[in-house]
C-alpha positions in Angstrom: 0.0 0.0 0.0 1.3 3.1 -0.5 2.0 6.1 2.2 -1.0 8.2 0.7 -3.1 5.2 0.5 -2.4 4.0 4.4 -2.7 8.1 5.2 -6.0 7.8 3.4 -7.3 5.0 5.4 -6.5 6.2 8.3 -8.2 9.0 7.8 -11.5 7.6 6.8 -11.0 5.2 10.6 -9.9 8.4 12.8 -12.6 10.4 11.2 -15.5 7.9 11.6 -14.2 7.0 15.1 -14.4 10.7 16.1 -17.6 10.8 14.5 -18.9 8.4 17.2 -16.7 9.7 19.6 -18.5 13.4 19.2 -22.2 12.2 18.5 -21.8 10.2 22.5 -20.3 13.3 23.7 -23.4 15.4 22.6 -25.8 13.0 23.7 -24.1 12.8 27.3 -24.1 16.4 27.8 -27.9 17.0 27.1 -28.4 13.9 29.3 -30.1 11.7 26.5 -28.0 8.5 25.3 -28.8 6.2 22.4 -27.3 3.2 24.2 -26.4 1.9 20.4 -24.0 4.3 20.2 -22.5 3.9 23.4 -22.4 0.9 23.3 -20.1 0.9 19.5 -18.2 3.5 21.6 -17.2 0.6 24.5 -16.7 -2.5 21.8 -14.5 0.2 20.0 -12.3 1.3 23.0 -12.3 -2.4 24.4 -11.2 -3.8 20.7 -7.9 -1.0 20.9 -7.1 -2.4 24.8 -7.1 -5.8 23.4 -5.0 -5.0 20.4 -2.2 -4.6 22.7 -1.1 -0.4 21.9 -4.5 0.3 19.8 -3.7 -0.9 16.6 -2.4 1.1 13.8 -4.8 3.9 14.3 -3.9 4.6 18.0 -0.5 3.8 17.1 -0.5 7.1 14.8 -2.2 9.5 16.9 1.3 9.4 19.4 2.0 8.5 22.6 -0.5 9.9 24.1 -3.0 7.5 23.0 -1.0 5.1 24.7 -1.4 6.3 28.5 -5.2 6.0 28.3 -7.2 3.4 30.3 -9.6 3.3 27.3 -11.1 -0.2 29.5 -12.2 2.3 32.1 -13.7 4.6 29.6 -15.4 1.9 27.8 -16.9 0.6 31.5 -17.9 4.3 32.4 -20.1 4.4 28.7 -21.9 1.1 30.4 -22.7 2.6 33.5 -26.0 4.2 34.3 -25.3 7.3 35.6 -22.4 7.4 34.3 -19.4 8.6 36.5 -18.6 12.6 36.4 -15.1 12.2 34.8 -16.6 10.7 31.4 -17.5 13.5 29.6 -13.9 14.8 30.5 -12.1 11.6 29.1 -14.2 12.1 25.6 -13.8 15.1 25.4 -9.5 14.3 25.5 -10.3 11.2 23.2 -12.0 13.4 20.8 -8.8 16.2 20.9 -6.6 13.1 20.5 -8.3 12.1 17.3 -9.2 15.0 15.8 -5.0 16.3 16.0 -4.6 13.0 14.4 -7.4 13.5 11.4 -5.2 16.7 10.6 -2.0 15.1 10.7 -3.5 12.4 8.5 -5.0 15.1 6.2 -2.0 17.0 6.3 0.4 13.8 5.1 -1.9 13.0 2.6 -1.1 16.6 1.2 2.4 15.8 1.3 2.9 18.0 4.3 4.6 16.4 7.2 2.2 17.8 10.3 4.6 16.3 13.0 
């Protein structure tokens, strides 16, 4: 595969995670939850724990991907009420992926964004 092509997928990944990542985030800070998408939220953060280091994807965003329980987030997204520091940890999960989505955008224009 070639650099844009594996810049171009990850795009499309960060960007559709983020996509989830932001429609949870909106629904838990008007306090009404479509428990499908929190639940996709918690299978996708439990999925990168059991890759072992997140897979490609959270491999690319950096380090700091790395030093987040994402198992405790997913838990939180299960719980009902869910604990106050949630909204704070998606709120750094969707800061972490959207500075990746640029830098993925950025290489993909030939720009090295790191």
């Amino acid at each position: 595969m070639s650099n844009a092509g594996l810049h171009a997928g990850l795009y499309g990944e960060i960007r559709e995670f983020a996509e989830l990542v932001d429609s949870v985030i909106a629904e838990v800070s008007v306090g009404t939850g479509q428990p499908d998408n929190r639940r996709r939220l918690a299978e996708r953060l439990k999925d990168i724990t059991a890759a072992g280091g997140g897979g490609l994807m959270m491999r690319y965003l950096g380090p700091a991907s790395g030093r987040q329980n994402w198992a405790d987030l997913a838990d939180a997204l299960q719980q009902d009420p869910s604990p106050s520091w949630m909204p704070d940890r998606l709120e750094s999960l969707a800061r972490l992926l959207d500075s990746g989505r640029s830098a993925a955008l950025a290489r993909l224009h030939g720009i090295d964004a790191r």
